[in-house]
Structure formats: C-alpha cells, structure tokens
C-alpha positions as a Python dict, from the first residue, in 0.01 Angstrom:
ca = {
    (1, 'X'): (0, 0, 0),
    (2, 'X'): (-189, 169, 294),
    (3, 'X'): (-314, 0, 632),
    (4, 'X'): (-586, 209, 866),
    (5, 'X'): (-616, 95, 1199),
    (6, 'X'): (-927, 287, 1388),
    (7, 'X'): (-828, 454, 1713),
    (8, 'X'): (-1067, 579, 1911),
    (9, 'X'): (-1071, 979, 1761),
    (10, 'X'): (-851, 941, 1462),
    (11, 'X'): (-745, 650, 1209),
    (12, 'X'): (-407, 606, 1182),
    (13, 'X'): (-270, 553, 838),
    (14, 'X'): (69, 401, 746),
    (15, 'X'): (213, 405, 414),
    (16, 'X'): (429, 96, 298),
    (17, 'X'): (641, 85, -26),
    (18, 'X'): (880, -148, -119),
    (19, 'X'): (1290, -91, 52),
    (20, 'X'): (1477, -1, -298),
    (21, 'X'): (1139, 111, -550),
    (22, 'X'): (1202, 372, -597),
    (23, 'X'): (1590, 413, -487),
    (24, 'X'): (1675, 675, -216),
    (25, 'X'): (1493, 854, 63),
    (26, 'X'): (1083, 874, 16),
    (27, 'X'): (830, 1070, 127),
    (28, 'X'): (442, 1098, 194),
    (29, 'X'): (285, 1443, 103),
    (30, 'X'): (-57, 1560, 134),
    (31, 'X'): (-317, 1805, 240),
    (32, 'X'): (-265, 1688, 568),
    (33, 'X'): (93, 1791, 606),
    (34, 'X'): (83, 2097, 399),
    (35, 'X'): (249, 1955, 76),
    (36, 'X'): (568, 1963, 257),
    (37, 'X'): (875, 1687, 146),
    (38, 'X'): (1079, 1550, 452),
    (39, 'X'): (776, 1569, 722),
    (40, 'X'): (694, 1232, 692),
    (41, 'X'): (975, 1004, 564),
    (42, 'X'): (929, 655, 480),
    (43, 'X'): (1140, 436, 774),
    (44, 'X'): (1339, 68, 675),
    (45, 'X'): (1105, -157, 882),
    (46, 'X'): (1200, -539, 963),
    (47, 'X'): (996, -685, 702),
    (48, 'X'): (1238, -548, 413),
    (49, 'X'): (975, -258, 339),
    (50, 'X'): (987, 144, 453),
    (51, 'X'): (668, 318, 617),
    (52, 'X'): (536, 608, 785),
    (53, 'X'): (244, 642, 1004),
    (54, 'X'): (-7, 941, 976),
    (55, 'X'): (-273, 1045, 1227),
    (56, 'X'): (-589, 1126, 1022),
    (57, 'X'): (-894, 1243, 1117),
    (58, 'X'): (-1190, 959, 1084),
    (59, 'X'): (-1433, 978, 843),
    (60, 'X'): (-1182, 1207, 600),
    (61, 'X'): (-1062, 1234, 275),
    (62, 'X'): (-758, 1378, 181),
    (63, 'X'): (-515, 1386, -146),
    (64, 'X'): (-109, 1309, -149),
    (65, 'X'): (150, 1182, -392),
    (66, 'X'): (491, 1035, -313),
    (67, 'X'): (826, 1240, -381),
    (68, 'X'): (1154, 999, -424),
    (69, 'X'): (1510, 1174, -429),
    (70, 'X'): (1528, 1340, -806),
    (71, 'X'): (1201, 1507, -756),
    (72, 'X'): (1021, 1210, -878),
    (73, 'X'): (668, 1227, -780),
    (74, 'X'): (445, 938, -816),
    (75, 'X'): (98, 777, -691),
    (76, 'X'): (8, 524, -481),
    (77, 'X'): (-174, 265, -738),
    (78, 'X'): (-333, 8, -451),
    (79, 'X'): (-559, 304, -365),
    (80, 'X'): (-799, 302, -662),
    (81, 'X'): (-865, 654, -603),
    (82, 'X'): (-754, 984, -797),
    (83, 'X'): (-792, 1330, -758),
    (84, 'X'): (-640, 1452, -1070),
    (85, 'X'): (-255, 1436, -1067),
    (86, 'X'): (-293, 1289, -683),
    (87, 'X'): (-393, 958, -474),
    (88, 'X'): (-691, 999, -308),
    (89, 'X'): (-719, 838, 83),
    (90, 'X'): (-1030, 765, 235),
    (91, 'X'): (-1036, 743, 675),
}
C-alpha cells in the first residue's frame, strides 16, 4: 500500500506492507534510489505494519519492486500500475 502526502516541492511517498509478509528485513527499490537493497528499509511502526518514507519529486513517475531476505523480489499489487517486471508510482 502507498500513501502521498503533497509537500510544498516534493510528494512524499511511504510504503506500508504488512509486519511478517513476507518474513525478514524488506526493502523499497527504484529508479529513485539507484536499484540499490538496504537504502530504504521498511521500519516496525505502531500500527503492527513496517514503512519507509521516500521524497519524490511531484508530478513524477518512477518504477520499483520490493526485495525480502532470500532475494525474493516482488510488486506492490494496490498500485494498479506495471512497467514490465516492476510497480509503477505515480507523484
């Protein structure tokens, strides 16, 4: 799941999974952190989810993919968007 919130020269995106799907550490990785694992790690939050906020340029679009310990990649399906193997975010 993904919430935007508008800022005055960016949108900031945070990325919200479930606590234990998948099991282990999780990351966000995208275009706009250079593919790299680790930079932006999902974080236990009170709520019993993980997330990680990312500042975005507004009025952007930019591919990523989730990588879970194992080297399990996988999509974020409440987007709706694809671009090919990836998830597709809209600012």
């Amino acid at each position: 799941m993904l919430e935007r919130t508008l800022r005055n020269h960016h949108t900031e995106v945070t990325f919200i999974l479930p606590a234990d799907i998948p099991p282990g550490p999780v990351s966000v990785v995208g275009d706009f952190n250079g593919w790299q694992p680790g930079i932006h790690a999902l974080c236990p939050r009170k709520d019993g989810k993980r997330s990680v906020t990312v500042e975005l340029p507004t009025e952007s679009t930019h591919s990523f993919r989730y990588l879970a310990a194992g080297d399990y990649w996988f999509n974020d399906e409440s987007v709706g968007y694809q671009d090919g193997p990836n998830s597709r975010l809209y600012t």
